[in-house]
N, C-alpha and C positions, 0 to 999 in steps of 0.2 A: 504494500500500500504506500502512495505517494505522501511523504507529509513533507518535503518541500518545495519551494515557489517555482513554477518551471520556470527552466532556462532554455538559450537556446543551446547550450553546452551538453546539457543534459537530457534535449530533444534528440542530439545528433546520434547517439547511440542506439535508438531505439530506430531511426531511421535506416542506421546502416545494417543493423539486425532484421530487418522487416524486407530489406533489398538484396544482402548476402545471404542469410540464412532463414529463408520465411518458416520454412518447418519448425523453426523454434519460437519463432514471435507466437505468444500466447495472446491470450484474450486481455491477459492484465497487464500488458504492452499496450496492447489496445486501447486499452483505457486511459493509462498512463498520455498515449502519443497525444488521443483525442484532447483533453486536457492542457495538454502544451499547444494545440494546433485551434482550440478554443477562448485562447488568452490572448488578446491582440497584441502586438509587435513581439511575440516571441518567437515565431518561427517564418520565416523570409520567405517570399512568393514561390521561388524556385524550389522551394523545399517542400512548402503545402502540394505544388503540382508532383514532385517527383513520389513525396507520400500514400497522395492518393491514385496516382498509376502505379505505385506497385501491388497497393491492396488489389487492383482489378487484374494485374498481370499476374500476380503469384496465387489467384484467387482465395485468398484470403477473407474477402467479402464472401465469400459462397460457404463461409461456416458456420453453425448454426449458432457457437461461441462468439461466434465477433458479432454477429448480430444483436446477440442478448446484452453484448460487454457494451457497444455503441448503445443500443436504447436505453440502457442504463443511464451513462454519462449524459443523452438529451435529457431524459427525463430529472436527472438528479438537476440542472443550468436552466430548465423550461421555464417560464413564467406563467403561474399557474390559472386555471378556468374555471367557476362556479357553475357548476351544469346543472340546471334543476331538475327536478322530480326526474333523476338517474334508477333511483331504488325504483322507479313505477315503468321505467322505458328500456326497452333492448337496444341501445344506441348503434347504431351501423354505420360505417364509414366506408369507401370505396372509392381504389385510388390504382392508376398505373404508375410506375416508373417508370415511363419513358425509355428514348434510344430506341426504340426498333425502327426510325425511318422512313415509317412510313408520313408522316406530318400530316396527321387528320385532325376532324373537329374532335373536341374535348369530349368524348366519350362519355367518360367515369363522370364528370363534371354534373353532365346533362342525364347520364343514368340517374343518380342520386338524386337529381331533382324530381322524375319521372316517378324512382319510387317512392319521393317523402309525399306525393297527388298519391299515389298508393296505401298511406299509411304508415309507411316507416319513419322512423325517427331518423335523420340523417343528418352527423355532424363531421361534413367533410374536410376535413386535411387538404392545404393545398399549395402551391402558391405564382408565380408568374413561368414563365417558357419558362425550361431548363434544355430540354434536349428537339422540344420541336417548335412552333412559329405563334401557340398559342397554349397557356397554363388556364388554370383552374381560373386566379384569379384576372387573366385578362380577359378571360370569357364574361365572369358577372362584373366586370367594373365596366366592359362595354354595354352592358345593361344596366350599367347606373348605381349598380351594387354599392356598399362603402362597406368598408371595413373599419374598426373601431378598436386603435390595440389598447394594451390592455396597461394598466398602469403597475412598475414594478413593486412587491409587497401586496398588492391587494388585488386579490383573483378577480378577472372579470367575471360578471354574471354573465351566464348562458341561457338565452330564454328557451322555455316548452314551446318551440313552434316544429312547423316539419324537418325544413329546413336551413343548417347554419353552416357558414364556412367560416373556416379557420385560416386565415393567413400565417403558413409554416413560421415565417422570418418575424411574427408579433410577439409568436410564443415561445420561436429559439431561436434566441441572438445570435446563438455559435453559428449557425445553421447560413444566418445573414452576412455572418461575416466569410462565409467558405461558400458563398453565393458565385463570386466570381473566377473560381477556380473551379468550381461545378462547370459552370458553362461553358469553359473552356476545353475541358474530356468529352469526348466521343460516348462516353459510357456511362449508366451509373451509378451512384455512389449506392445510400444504404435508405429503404423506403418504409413505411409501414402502413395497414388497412385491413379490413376484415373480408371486402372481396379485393384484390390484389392481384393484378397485370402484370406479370414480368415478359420482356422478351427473347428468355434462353430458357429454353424449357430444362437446361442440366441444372437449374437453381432451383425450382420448382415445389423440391424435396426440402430442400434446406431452410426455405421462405416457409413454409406450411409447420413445420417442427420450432423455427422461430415464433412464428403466431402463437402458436401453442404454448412454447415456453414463458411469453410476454405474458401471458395470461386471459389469452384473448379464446374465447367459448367456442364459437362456431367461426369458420371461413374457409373461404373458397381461393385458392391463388391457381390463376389460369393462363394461358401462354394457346393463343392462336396456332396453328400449323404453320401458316408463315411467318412465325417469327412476331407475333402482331401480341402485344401486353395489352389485350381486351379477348374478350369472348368472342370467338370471327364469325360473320354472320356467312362467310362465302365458303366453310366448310369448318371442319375438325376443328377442335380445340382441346391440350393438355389439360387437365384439370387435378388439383388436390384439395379433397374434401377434407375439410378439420368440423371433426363432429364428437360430440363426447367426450374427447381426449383422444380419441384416434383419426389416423391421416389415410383417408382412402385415393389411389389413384384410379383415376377413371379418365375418359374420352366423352367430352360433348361434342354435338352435331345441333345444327338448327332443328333439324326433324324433332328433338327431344324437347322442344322448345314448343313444338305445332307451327313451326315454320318455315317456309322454302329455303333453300341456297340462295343468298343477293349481294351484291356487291354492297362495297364496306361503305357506302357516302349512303346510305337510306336508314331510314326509322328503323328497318329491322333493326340494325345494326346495337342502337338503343334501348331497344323493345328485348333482347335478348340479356342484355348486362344489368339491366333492370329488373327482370327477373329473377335473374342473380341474386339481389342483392333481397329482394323481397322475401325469396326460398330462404337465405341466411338470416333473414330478422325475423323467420316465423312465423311472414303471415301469408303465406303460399305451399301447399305442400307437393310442388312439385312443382317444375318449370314449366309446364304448359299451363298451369293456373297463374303463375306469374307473370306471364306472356299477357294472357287473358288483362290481369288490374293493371298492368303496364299502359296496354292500349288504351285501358277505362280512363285510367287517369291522365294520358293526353288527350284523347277525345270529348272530354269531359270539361275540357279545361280546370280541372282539380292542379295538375303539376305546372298550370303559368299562375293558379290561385297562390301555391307554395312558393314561388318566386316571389309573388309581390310581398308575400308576408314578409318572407327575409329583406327583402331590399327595403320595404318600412320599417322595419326592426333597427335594420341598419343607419337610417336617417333616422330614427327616435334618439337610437344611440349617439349618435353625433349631435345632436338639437342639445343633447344635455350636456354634453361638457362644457 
C-alpha cells in the first residue's frame, strides 16, 4: 500500500515494470501507477501516452484484476451522487466503449432513452466523443440537454425521473484530466455498465467477471460479429449473460428479438439494444417482449416524454444555483 506522495521518481518504476516485464505488474501497480497518473503535474504527457499503450499492448486491461484494481481507485477520487429512492429502483445503465470504427449515431445513448419511455430507470454514464465523431453527451446537449456538476463535498441529488445522465468528467476529475491522452489512442482504455459494448469479442469474458466482481446483479456485455460494441441488428452478436452470479455465453441474432436482418442506421438497430436493457432491468422476460415496449415506447411518444423530463430537470437544476 502506497503511503507516500507520488512522484515522478517513483512513477518511473512502475512504468518501466509494466513495459519490460508486464507479467509481473500486478493489480497493486495498478493502482499504485493510477494514483501517480491521477495527481496532476506528476507524470509528463509522454509518459501518460506511453503508460496507457502499454496497458493495451501487453493486454493488461483485459484482466479481470486491473479492472476491479482501476474501479476501485475511480470510485475511491469520484465525486459523489444522491440517487433517490435507489432501495425502491433496479437502476440500469448502458454504455459502449467505443473504437470499433464504425462512427454511428449514439446507440447506447438513445437505447436508454427508448427504455426509461419503457419503464426503466436509467442512469447513464457518459461523456463527449472519445473514439468516434459523437458521445453520449454531444448527442443531449444538441438537444439542449444541460448538465449540472456536482459540487465537491456534497453529493448531488439525483432525481426519480426515467431518465438521467451522468457527465463521466463531473464525477471523475482523474478521468478529465486523462481526457486528452484518451483521445489521442486508437483504443480503449477501461469502461463500465450493466448492458456493455465492447469491440473485441476476446475481452468479453473478462468484462462480464469484472461486472460481476464490481458488484453489479444482472448484465449483458455484447460485441456484434463485426467487431460492432452494440447489439448488431445486420446479424450475430457475442453475448455474456451475468445473471445470479453466473456468466452464460451465448449468440444473439435479431430473429431472437422478433426481428429481420437490417442495416445498422434504422430503428431496428435501437429497438434491439433497448430491449436489452429492458430484459436486464426486469421488466421484459425475454427479448421479443422487449422488442414489443421498445417500439410502444417510441411510438407512443413515452421515450421523447422521458427526454423532456430530463432536459427540464436539467434546466431546474441550473435555475437554482
Amino acid at each position: 500500500m502506497e503511503t507516500s506522495e507520488p512522484t515522478n521518481d517513483s512513477f518511473r518504476p512502475l512504468l518501466k515494470r509494466l513495459v519490460e516485464t508486464p507479467e509481473y505488474f500486478s493489480a497493486e501497480d495498478l493502482k499504485q501507477a493510477l494514483n501517480h497518473l491521477f495527481t496532476p503535474g506528476v507524470v509528463k504527457p509522454e509518459q501518460i501516452g506511453a503508460f496507457l499503450s502499454a496497458l493495451h499492448i501487453h493486454r493488461v486491461e483485459r484482466r479481470p484484476e486491473s479492472l476491479a484494481a482501476a474501479a476501485s481507485v475511480l470510485r475511491e477520487r469520484s465525486l459523489k451522487a444522491a440517487v433517490q429512492d435507489t432501495e425502491n429502483d433496479f437502476v440500469v445503465d448502458i454504455v459502449g466503449t467505443g473504437g470499433d470504427g464504425y462512427n454511428l449515431f449514439n446507440v447506447s445513448t438513445t437505447a436508454g432513452i427508448v427504455a426509461a419511455g419503457a419503464g426503466a430507470r436509467v442512469i447513464k454514464h457518459g461523456s463527449r466523443a472519445s473514439t468516434s465523431s459523437s458521445g453520449s453527451a454531444d448527442l443531449l446537449e444538441s438537444l439542449d440537454c444541460l448538465f449540472v456538476a456536482p459540487t465537491p463535498g456534497t453529493p448531488m441529488p439525483i432525481p426519480r425521473v426515467p431518465f438521467t445522465f451522468i457527465l463521466a468528467p463531473h464525477y471523475h476529475p482523474a478521468l478529465a484530466f486523462l481526457a486528452p491522452y484518451r483521445k489521442a489512442l486508437p483504443f480503449r482504455t477501461i469502461p463500465r455498465g450493466m448492458v456493455l459494448g465492447i469491440a473485441e469479442k476476446e475481452i468479453g469474458s473478462t468484462f462480464a467477471k469484472s461486472l460481476r466482481d464490481g458488484g453489479v446483479e444482472r448484465a449483458l456485455v455484447v460485441c456484434g460479429y463485426e467487431g460492432l460494441d452494440e447489439i448488431s441488428c445486420a446479424g450475430p452478436t457475442h453475448a455474456w449473460e451475468l445473471k445470479d452470479g453466473v456468466i452464460t455465453q451465448q449468440t444473439l441474432h435479431p430473429d431472437l428479438f422478433g426481428l429481420e436482418v437490417h442495416p445498422l442506421s434504422t430503428l431496428h438497430f435501437v429497438l434491439l439494444n433497448a430491449s436489452a436493457l429492458l430484459v436486464v432491468a426486469g421488466l421484459a422476460s425475454d427479448y421479443v417482449e422487449g422488442t414489443k415496449l421498445a417500439m410502444e415506447s417510441v411510438t407512443s411518444g413515452a421515450a421523447w416524454k422521458a427526454l423532456e423530463t430530463f432536459r427540464e430537470a436539467g434546466r431546474a437544476a441550473s435555475s437554482g444555483l
